[in-house]
C-alpha positions in Angstrom: -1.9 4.0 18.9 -4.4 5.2 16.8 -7.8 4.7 17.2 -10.0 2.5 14.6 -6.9 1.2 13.5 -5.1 -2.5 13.3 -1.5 -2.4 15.3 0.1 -4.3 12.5 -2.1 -2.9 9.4 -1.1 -1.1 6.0 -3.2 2.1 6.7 -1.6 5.4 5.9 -3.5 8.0 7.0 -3.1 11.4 8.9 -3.6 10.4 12.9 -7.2 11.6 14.2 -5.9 12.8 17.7 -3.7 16.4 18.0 -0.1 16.2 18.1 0.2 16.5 22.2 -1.8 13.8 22.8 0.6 11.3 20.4 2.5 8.9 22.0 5.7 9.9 20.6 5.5 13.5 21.8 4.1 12.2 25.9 7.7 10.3 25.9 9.2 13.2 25.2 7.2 15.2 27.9 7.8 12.6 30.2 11.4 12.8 30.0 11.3 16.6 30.4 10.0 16.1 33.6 12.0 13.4 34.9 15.0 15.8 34.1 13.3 18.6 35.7 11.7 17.6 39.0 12.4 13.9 39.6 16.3 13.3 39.3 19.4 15.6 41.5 21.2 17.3 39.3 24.6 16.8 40.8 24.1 12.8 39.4 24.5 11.1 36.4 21.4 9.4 35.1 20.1 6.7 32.6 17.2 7.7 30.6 15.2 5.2 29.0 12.7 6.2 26.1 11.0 3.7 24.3 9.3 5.2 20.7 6.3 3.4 19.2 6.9 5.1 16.1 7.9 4.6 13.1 5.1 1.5 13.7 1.8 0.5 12.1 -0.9 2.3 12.0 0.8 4.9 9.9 -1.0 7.7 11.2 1.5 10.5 11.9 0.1 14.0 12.4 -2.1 16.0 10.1 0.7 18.2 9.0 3.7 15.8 8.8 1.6 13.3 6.5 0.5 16.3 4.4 4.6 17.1 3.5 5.1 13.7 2.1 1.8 12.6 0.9 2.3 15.7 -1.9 5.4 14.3 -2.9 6.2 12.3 -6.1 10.0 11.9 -5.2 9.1 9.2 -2.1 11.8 6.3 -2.7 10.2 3.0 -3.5 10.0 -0.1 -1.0 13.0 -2.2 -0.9 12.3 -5.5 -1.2 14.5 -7.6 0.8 16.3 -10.9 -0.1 14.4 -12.6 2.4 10.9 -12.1 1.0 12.3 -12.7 -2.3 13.3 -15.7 -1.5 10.1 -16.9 -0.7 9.1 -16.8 -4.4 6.4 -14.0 -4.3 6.1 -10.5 -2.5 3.6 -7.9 -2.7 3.6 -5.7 -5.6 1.9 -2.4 -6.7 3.4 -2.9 -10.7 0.1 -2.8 -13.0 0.7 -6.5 -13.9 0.0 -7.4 -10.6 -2.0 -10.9 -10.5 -4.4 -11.6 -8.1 -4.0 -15.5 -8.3 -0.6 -15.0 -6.5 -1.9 -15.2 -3.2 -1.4 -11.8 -2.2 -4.8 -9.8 -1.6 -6.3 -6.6 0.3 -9.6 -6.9 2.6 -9.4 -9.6 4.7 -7.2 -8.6 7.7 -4.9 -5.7 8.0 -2.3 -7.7 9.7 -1.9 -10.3 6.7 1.5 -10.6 5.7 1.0 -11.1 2.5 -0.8 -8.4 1.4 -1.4 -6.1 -2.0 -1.4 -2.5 -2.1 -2.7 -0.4 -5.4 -0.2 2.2 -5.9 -2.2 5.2 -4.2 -2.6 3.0 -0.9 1.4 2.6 -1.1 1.9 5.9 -1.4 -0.4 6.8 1.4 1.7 3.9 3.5 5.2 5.3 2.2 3.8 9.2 2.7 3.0 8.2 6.6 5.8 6.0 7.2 8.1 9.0 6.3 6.1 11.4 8.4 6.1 9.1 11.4 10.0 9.4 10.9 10.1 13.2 10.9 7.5 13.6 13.8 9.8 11.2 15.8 12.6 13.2 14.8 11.8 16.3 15.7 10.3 15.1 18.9 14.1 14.0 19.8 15.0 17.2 18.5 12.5 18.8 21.1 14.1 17.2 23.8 17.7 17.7 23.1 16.8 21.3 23.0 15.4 21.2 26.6 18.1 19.6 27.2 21.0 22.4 25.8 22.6 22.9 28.7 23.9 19.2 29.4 24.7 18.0 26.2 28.1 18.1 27.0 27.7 14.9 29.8 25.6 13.3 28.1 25.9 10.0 26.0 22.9 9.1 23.7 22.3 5.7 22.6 19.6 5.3 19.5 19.0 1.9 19.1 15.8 1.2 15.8 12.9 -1.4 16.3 13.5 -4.0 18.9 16.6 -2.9 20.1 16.1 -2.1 23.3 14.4 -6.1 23.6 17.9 -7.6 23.0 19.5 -9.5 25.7 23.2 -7.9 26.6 25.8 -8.1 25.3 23.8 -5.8 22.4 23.5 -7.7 19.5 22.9 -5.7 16.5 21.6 -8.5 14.4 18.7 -9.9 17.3 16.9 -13.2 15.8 15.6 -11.7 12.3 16.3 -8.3 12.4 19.3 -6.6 12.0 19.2 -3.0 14.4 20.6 0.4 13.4 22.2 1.8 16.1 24.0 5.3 16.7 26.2 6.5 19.1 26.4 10.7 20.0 28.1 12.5 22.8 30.5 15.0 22.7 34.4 13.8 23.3 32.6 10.2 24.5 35.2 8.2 22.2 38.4 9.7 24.8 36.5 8.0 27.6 36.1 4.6 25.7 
């Protein structure tokens, strides 16, 4: 969590705190040790990590928001059926109109909310760097873990996955879940 910051708000900024002291890379850390000093080696294991990120505030580190926020390639927001449907969504198009409802200043958590096109870029730019921080912390951790990548099984599940009630549902209430599968020769044992 960042500091100064709403848990559900637009902002996209760089975080304030260095990267070791991020949530994101403490899980990470945290599982290192587990494997190392807390677990016998001569037993399988379960290994439960549970990411914050990609999540409001968009603050990823310094250096992560600075390789996106330079970039005019950044896909647009997809506007989903859903909100359509409703009749209005936010917009950054220059004919925006203010009398729709939609409006920036009053709470960071509104749902309904405006962004000019710089703010949506600074949202998009941190959004995308939150991905890549996550990223290479999973990437940090499968390379710690080298040597038993052969037994293991890894389970991704995005968002709320890990809040839905068995047997895993990939479409829980509102929200459908991406999920991925990895493991070397897993599918034989299937």
């Amino acid at each position: 969590m960042a500091p100064c910051c709403s848990a559900n708000g637009w902002i996209g900024r760089p975080h304030v705190l260095p990267v070791e002291q991020m949530h994101s890379f403490w899980v990470v850390n945290q599982a290192m040790d587990f494997l190392k000093r807390s677990r016998d080696p001569a037993c399988p294991f379960f290994l439960n990590l549970s990411f914050i990120d990609p999540h409001p505030p968009l603050t990823p580190p310094a250096h992560y928001y600075e390789r996106y926020i330079q970039r005019d390639d950044l896909p647009t927001p997809v506007v989903g059926e859903w909100a359509k449907a409703r009749g209005k969504f936010p917009t950054t198009l220059p004919d925006f109109d203010p009398a729709s409802g939609f409006q920036k200043g009053l709470s960071p958590d509104a749902p309904d909310i405006a962004l000019d096109e710089h703010q949506m870029k600074c949202a998009r730019a941190a959004y995308f760097g939150m991905i890549n921080f996550v990223d290479d912390q999973i990437g940090r951790l499968l390379q710690y873990m080298s040597g038993e990548l052969a037994n293991t099984l890894f389970i991704v599940v995005s968002d709320h996955g890990g809040e839905c009630p068995p047997p895993l549902s990939l479409c829980c209430r509102s929200q459908c879940l991406s999920l991925a599968l990895a493991g070397v020769g897993w599918c034989q044992r299937c």
